[in-house]
TORZABA-115018 format. One record per residue (C-alpha): z, x, y. Coordinates in steps of 0.001 Angstrom, whole numbers, m for minus. Example, Ala and Ser with C-alpha at 12.3 -4.5 7.8 and 13.67 -1.06 7.14 Angstrom:
residues 2
<node><pz>7800</pz><px>12300</px><py>m4500</py></node>
<node><pz>7140</pz><px>13670</px><py>m1060</py></node>
This chain:
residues 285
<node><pz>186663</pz><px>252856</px><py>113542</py></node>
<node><pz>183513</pz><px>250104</px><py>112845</py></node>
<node><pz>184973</pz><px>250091</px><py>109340</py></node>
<node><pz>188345</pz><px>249373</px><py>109618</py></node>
<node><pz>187765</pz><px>246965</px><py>112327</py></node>
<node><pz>185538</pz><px>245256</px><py>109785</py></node>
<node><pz>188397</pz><px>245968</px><py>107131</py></node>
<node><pz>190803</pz><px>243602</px><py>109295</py></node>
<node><pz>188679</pz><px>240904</px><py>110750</py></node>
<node><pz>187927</pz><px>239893</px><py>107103</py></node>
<node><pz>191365</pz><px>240588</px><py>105853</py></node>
<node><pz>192120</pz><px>237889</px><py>108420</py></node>
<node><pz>189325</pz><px>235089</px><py>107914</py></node>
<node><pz>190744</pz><px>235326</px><py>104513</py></node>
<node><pz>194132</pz><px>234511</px><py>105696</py></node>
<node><pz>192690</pz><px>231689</px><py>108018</py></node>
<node><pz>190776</pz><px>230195</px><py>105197</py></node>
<node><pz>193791</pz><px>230318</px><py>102464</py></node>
<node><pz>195188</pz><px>228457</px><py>105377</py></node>
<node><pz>192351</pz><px>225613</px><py>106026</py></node>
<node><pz>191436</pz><px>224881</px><py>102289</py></node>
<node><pz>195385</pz><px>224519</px><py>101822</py></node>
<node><pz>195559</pz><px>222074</px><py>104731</py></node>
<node><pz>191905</pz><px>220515</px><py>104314</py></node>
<node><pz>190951</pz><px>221511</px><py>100551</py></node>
<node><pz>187517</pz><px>222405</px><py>100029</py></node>
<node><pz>184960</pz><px>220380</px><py>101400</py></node>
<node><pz>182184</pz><px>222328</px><py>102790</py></node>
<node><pz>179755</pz><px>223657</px><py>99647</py></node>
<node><pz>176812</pz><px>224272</px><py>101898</py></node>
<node><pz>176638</pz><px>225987</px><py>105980</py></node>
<node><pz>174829</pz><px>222155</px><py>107040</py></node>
<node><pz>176321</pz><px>218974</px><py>107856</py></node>
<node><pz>175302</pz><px>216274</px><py>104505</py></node>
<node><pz>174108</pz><px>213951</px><py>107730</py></node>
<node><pz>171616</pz><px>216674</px><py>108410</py></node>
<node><pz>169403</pz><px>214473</px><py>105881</py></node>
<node><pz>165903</pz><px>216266</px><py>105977</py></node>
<node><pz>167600</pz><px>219543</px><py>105975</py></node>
<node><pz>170271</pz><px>218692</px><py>102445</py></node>
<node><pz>166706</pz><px>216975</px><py>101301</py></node>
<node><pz>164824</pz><px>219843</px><py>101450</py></node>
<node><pz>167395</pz><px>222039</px><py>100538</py></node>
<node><pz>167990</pz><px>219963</px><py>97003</py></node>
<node><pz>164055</pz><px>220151</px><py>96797</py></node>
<node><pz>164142</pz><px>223873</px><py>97176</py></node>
<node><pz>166605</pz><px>224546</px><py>94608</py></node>
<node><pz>165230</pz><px>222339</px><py>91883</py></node>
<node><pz>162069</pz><px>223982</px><py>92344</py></node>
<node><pz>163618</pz><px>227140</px><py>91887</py></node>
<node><pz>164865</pz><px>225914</px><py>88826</py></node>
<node><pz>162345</pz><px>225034</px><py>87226</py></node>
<node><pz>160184</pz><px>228190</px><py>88141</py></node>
<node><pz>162912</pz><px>230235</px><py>86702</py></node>
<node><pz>162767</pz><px>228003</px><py>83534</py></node>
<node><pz>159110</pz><px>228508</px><py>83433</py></node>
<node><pz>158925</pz><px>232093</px><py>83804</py></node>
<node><pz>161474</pz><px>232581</px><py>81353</py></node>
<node><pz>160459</pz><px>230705</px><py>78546</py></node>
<node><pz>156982</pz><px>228739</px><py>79788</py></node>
<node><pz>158624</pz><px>225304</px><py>78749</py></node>
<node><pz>158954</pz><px>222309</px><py>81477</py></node>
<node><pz>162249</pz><px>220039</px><py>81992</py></node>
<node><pz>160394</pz><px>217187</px><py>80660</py></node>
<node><pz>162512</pz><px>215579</px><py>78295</py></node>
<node><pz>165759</pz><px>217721</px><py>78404</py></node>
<node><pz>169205</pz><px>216995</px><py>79040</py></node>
<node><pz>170315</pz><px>218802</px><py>82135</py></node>
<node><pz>173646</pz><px>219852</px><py>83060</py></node>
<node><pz>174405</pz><px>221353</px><py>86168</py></node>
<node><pz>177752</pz><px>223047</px><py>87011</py></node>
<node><pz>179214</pz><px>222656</px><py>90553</py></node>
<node><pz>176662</pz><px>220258</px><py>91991</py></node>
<node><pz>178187</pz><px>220416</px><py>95701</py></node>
<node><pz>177255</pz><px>217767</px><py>98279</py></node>
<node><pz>175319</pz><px>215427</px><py>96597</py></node>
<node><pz>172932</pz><px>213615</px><py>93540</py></node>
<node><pz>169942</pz><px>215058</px><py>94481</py></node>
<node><pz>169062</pz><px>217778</px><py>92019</py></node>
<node><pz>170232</pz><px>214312</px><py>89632</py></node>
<node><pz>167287</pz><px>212438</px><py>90875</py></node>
<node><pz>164670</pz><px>214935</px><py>91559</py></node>
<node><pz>164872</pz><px>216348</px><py>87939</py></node>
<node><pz>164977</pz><px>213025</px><py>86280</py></node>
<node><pz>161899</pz><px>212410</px><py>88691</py></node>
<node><pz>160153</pz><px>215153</px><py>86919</py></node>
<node><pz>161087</pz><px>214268</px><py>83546</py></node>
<node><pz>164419</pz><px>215173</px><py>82704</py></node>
<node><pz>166152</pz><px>212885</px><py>80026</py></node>
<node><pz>168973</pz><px>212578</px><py>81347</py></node>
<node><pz>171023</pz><px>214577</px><py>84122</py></node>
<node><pz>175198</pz><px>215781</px><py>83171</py></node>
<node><pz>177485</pz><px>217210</px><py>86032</py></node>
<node><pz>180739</pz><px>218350</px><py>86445</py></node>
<node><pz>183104</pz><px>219510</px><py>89961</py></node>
<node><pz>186026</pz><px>220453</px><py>90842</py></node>
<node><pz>186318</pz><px>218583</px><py>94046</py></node>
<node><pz>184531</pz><px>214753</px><py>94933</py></node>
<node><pz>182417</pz><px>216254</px><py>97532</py></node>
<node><pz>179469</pz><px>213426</px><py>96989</py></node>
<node><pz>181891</pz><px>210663</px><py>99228</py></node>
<node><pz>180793</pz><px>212547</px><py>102757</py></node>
<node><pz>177021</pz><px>211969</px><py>101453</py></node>
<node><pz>175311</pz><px>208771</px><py>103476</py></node>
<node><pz>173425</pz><px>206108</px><py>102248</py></node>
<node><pz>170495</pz><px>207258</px><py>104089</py></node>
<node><pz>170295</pz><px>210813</px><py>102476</py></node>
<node><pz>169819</pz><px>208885</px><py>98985</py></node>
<node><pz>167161</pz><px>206367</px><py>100486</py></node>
<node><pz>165333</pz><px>209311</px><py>102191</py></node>
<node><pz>164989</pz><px>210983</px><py>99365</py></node>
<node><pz>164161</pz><px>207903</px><py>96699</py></node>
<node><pz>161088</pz><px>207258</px><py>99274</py></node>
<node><pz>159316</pz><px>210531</px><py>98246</py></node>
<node><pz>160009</pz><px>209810</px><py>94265</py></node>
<node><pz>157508</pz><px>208841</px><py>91855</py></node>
<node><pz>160208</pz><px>206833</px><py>89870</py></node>
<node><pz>161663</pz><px>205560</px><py>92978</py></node>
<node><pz>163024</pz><px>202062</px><py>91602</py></node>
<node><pz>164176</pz><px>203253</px><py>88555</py></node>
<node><pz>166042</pz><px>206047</px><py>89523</py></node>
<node><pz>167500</pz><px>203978</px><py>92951</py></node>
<node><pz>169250</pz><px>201608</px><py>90028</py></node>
<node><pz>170118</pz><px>204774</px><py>87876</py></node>
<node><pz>172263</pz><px>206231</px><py>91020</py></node>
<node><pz>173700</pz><px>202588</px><py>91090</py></node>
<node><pz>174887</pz><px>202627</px><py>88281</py></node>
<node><pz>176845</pz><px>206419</px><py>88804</py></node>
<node><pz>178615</pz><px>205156</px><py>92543</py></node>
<node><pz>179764</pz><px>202715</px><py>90626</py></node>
<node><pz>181028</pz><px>204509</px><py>88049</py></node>
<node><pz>179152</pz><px>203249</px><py>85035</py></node>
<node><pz>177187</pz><px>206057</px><py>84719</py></node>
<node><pz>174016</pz><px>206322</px><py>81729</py></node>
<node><pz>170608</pz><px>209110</px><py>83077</py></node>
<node><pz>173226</pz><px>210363</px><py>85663</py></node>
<node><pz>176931</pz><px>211233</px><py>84825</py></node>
<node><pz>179216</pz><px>212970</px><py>87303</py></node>
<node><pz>182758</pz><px>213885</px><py>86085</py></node>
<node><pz>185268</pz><px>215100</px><py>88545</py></node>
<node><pz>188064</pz><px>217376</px><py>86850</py></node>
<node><pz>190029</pz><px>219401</px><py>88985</py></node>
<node><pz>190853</pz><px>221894</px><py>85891</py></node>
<node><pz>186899</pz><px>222452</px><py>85583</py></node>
<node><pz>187090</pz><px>221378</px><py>81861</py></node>
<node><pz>183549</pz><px>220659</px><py>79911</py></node>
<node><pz>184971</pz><px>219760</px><py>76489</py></node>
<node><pz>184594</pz><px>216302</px><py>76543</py></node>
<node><pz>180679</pz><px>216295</px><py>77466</py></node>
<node><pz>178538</pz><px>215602</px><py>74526</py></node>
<node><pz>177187</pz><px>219013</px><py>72594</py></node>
<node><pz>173774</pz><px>217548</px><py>73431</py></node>
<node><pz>172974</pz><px>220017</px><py>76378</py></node>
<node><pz>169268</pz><px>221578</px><py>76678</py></node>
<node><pz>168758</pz><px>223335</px><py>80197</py></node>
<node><pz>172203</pz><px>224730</px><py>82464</py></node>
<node><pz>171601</pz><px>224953</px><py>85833</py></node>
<node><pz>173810</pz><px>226095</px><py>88618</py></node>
<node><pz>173882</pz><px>227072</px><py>92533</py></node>
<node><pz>175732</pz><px>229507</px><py>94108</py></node>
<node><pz>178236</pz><px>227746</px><py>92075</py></node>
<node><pz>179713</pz><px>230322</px><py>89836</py></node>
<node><pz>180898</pz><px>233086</px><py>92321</py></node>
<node><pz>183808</pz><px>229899</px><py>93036</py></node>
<node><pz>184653</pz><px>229265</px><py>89410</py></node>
<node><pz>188260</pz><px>230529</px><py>89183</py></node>
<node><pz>188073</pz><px>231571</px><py>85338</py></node>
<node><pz>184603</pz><px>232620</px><py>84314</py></node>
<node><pz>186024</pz><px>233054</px><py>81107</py></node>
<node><pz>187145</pz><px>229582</px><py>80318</py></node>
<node><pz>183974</pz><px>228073</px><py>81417</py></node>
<node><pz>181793</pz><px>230322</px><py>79595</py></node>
<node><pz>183546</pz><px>229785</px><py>76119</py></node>
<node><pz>183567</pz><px>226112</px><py>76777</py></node>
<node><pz>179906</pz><px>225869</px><py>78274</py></node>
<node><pz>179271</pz><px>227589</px><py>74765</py></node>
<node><pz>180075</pz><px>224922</px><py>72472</py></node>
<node><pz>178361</pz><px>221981</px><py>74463</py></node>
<node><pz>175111</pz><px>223390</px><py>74577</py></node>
<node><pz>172594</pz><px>223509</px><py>71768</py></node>
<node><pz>171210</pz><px>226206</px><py>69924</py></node>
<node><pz>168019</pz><px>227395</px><py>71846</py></node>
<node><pz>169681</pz><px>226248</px><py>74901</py></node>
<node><pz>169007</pz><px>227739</px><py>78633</py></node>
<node><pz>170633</pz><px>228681</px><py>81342</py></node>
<node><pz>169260</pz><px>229725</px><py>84263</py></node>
<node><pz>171589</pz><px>230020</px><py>87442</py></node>
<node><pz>172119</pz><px>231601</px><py>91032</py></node>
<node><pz>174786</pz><px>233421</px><py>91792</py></node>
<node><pz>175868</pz><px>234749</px><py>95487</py></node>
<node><pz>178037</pz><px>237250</px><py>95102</py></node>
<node><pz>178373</pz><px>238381</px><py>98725</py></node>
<node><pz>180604</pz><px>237450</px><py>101483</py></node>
<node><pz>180705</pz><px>233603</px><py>102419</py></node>
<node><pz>182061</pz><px>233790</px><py>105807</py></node>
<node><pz>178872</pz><px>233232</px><py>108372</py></node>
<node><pz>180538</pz><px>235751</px><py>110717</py></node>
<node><pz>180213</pz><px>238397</px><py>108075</py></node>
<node><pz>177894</pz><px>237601</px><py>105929</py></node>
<node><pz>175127</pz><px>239287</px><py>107604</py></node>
<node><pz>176802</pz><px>241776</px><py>109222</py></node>
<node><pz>178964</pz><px>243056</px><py>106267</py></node>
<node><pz>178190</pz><px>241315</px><py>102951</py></node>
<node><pz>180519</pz><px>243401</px><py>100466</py></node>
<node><pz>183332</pz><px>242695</px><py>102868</py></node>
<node><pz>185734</pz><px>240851</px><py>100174</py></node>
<node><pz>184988</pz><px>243514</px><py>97915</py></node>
<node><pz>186958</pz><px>245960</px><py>100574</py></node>
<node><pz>190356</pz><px>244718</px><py>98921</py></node>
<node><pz>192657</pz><px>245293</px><py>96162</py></node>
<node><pz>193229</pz><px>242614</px><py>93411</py></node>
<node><pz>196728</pz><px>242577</px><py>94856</py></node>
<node><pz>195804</pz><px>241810</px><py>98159</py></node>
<node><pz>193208</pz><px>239548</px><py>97373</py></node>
<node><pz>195129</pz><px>237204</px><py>94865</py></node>
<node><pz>197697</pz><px>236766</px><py>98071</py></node>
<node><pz>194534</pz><px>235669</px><py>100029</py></node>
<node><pz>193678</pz><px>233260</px><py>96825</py></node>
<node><pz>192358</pz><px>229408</px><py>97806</py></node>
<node><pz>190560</pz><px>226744</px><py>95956</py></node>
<node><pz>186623</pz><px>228110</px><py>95959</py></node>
<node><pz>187334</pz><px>231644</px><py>96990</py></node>
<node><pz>184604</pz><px>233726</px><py>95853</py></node>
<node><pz>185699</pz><px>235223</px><py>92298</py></node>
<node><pz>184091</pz><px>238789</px><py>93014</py></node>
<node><pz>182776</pz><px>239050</px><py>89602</py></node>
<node><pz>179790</pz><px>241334</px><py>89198</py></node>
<node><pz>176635</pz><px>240852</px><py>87409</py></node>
<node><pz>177228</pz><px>242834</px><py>84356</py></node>
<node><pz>180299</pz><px>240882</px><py>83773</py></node>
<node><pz>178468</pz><px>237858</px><py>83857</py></node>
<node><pz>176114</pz><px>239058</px><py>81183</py></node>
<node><pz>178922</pz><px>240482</px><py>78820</py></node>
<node><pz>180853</pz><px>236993</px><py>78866</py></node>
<node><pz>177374</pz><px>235677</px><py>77865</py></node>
<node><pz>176618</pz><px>238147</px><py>75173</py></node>
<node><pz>180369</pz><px>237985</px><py>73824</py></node>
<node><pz>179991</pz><px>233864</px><py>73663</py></node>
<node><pz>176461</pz><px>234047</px><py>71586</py></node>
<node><pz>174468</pz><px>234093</px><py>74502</py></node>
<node><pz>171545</pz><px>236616</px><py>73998</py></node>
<node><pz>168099</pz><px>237253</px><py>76088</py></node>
<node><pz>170246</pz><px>237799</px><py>78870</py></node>
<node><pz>168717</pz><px>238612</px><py>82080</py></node>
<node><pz>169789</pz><px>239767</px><py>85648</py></node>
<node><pz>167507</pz><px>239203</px><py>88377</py></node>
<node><pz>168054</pz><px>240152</px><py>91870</py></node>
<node><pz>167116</pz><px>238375</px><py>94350</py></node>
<node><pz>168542</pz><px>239667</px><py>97892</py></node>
<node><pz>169634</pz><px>243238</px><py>97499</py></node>
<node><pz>171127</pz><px>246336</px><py>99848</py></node>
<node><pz>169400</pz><px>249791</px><py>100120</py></node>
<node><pz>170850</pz><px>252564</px><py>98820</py></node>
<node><pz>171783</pz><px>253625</px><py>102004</py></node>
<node><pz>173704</pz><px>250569</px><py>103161</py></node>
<node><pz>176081</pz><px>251001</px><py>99923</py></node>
<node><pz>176544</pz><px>254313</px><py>100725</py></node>
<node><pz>177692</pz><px>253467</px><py>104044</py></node>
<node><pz>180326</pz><px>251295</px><py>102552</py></node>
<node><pz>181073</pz><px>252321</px><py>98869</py></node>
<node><pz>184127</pz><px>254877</px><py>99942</py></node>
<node><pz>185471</pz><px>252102</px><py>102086</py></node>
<node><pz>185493</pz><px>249354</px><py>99369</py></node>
<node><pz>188832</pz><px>248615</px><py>96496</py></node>
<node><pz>188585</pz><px>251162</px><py>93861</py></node>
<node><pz>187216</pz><px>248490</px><py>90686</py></node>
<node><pz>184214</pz><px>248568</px><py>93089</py></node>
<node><pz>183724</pz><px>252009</px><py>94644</py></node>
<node><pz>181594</pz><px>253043</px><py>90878</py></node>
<node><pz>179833</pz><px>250061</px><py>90358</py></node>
<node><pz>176074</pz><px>251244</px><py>90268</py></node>
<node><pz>175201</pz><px>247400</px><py>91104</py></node>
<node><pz>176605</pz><px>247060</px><py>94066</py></node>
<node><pz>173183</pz><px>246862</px><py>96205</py></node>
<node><pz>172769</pz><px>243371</px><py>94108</py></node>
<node><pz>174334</pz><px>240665</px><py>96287</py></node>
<node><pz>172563</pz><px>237646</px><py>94682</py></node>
<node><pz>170875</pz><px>236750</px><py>91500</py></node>
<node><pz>169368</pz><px>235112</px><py>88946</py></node>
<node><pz>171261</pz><px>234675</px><py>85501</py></node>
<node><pz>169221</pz><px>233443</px><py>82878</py></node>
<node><pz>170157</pz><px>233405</px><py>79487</py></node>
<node><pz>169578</pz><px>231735</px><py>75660</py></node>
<node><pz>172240</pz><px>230165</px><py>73522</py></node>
<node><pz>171992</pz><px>231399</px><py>69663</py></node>
């Protein structure tokens, strides 16, 4: 009974949110207001920091000096100004959707106070709201295309942003050829249920329905349910190699099993399904 109550409840937010991204597109990348400025500042901190760790333990080099690109950067500039605060060359990005417009003026002068490089990187974001962009570009391209950014790429970073791309494939292949040899990537995907009310309660719950049902349910940013050994074979098939899955928030074996005979048939064998998010880190050829 739990389960198939579960079953419809998230057959329907999917409904409801096919229904408010169609009427409101998609406008909400994180669970927190972007006026909630020590909370988005802290939370652009975190994730840099992550970054960089990740880089670190990977391949013990530092972003000093690199050219950054980051894929779905959300809300804001502020991975943008923290990395080139750290050393960065110069930072690349690319969206779907102009989410950095609901962003105020304060956020970006909260966060410039606690920069090293706090003048020069206040006229570098200048420069990008105006749109003459130079050590911060931001492209907005609602087909997701990365073909015209310069094949001068270094480090790939990404949060929770790939779970919403709508064709992996594409952006893989094209990510490929921008990138230089000896390039990284190092990325977090989420791969669970979005929806706060379920999220907690029953994180595989979008992988409960069929690719039929779920391509009726479709909107812009729906999670893609692509698993991790997908990601990693689009990787290795694009000349990607070193490529490593690391989870980070997982299910016991006892929590799939609760589930697995109640989830769409693509996903009732997959032995990963205890991963709900990780780290993808890989090295271009």
């Amino acid at each position: 009974m739990q389960q198939a109550l579960l079953h419809l409840i998230g057959l329907a937010v999917l409904f409801l949110n096919k229904v408010r991204y169609g009427l409101r597109g998609y406008r909400e990348p994180r669970p927190f207001a972007p006026t909630d400025l020590e909370r988005a500042i802290a939370y652009d901190r975190k994730v840099v920091d992550q970054w960089l760790k990740a880089l670190h333990d990977y391949t013990g080099e530092v972003v000093q000096g690199k050219v950054v690109l980051e894929l779905g950067p959300g809300a804001d500039l502020g991975p943008a100004l923290f990395l080139l605060d750290r050393g960065a060359r110069r930072y690349l990005t690319v969206d779907a959707n102009r989410l950095i417009d609901e962003t105020p003026r304060a956020f970006y002068d909260e966060l410039l106070n606690g920069l090293d490089h706090k003048e020069e990187l206040a006229g570098e974001l200048e420069k990008t709201l105006a749109g003459k962009d130079d050590r911060i570009r931001y492209i907005v391209d609602p087909s997701f295309d990365l073909t015209s950014l310069p094949p001068e790429v270094d480090l790939v970073v990404s949060q929770a942003a790939f779970e919403h791309f709508s064709n992996v494939e594409k952006t893989i292949d094209q990510l490929s050829h921008v990138v230089k040899s000896g390039a990284v990537l190092i990325a977090e995907v989420d791969t669970m249920t979005h929806t706060g009310v379920l999220r907690d309660r029953d994180p595989l719950n979008i992988y409960r329905y069929s690719n039929f049902l779920y391509r009726l349910a479709r909107f812009s940013g729906i999670p893609n349910r692509l698993r991790p050994a997908h990601y990693a074979s689009l990787l290795e098939q694009n000349g990607w190699h070193k490529v490593e899955i690391v989870p980070l928030q997982t299910l016991s074996t006892e929590e799939v099993e609760r589930v697995r005979a109640h989830l769409a048939k693509p996903f009732r064998e997959d032995a990963n399904m205890h991963i709900l998010t990780f780290l993808l880190r890989a090295t271009k050829r």
